[in-house]
C-alpha atoms as a printed R data frame, in Angstrom:
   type eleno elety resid chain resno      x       y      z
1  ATOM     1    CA   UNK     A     1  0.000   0.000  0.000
2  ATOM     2    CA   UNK     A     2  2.831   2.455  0.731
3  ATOM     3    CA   UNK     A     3  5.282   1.683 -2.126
4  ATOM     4    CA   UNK     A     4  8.605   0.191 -2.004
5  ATOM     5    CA   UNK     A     5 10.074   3.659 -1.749
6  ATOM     6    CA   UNK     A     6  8.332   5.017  1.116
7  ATOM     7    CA   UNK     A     7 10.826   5.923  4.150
8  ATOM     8    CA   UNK     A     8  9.001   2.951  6.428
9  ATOM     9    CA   UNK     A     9 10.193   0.136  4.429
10 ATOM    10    CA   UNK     A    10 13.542   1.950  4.289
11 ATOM    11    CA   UNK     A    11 13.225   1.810  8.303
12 ATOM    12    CA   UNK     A    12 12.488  -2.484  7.544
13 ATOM    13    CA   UNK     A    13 16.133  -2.569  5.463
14 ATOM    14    CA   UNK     A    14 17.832  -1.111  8.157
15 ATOM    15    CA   UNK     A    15 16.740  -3.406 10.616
16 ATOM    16    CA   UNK     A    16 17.074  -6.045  8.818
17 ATOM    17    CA   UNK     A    17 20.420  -5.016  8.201
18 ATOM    18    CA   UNK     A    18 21.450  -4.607 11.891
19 ATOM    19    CA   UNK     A    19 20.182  -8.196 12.340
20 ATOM    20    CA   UNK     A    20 22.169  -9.512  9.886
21 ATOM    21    CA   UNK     A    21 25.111  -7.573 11.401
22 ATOM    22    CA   UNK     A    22 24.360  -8.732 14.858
23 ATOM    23    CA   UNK     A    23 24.556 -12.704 13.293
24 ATOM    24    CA   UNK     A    24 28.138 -11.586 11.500
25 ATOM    25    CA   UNK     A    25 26.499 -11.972  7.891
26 ATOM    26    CA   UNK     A    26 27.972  -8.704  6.845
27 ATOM    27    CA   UNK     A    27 27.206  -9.277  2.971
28 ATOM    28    CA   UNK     A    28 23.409  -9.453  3.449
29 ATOM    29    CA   UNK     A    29 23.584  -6.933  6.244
30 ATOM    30    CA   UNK     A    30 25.472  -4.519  3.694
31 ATOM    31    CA   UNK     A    31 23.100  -5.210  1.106
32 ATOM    32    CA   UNK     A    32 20.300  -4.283  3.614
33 ATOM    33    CA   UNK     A    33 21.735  -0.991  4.141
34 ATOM    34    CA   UNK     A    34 22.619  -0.105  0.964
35 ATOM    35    CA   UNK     A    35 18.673  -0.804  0.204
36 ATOM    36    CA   UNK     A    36 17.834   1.548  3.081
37 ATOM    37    CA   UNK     A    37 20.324   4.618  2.292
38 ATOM    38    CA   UNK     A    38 18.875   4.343 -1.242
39 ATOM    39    CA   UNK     A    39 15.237   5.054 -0.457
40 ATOM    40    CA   UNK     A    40 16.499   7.746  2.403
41 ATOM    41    CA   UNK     A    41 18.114   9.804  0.070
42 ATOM    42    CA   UNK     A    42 15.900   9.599 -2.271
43 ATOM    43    CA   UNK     A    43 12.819  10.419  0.171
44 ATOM    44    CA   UNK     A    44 14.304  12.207  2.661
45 ATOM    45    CA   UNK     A    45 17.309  13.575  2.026
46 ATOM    46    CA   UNK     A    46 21.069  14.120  2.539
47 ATOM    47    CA   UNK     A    47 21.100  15.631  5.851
48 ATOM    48    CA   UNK     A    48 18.331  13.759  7.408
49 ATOM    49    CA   UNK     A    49 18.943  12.308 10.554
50 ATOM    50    CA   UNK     A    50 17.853   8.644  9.643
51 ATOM    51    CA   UNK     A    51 20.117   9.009  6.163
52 ATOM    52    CA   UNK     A    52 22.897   9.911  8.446
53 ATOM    53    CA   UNK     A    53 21.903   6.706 10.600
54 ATOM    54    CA   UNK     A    54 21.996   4.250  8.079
55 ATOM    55    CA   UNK     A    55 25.415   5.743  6.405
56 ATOM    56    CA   UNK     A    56 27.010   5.059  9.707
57 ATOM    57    CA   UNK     A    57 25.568   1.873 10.004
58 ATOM    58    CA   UNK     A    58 26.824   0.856  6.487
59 ATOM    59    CA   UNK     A    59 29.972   2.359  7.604
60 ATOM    60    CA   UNK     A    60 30.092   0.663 10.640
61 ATOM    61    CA   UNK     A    61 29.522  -2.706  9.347
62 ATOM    62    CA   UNK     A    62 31.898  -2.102  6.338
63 ATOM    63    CA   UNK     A    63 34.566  -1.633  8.564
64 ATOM    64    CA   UNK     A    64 33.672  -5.068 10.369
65 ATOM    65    CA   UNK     A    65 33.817  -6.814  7.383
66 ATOM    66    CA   UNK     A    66 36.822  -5.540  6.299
67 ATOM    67    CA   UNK     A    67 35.145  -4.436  3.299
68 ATOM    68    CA   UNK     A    68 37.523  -1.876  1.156
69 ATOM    69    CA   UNK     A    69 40.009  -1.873  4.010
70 ATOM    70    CA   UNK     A    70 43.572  -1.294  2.644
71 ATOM    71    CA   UNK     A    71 45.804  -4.453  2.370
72 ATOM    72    CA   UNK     A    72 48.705  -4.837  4.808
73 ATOM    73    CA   UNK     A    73 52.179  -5.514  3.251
């Protein structure tokens, strides 16, 4: 009824995400939030404070991945 773009399913992606974070599976939990950032800055905005949630999350969870981490010589 709402649309696959409205900001409460991009609220859904992000939890999902930080479940899938919380069980260590960082790829779905990165896909989650990349989902979620997508509709928020397309619905809400830059500068909004649940955009600026998720982009930490995503952040947060890249780093605990060790996604795009530099290698070590």
């Amino acid at each position: 009824t709402l649309g696959a773009e409205h900001p409460d399913v991009a609220t859904s992606y992000n939890n999902l995400g930080s479940v899938y974070k919380a069980q260590g599976n960082y790829d779905k939990a990165i896909e989650y939030y990349e989902k979620s950032l997508a509709i928020r800055l397309k619905k809400l905005g830059l500068e909004h404070t649940s955009t600026k949630n998720t982009q930490n999350n995503l952040e947060l969870c890249r780093e605990a991945s060790g996604y795009n981490l530099p290698e070590l010589d």
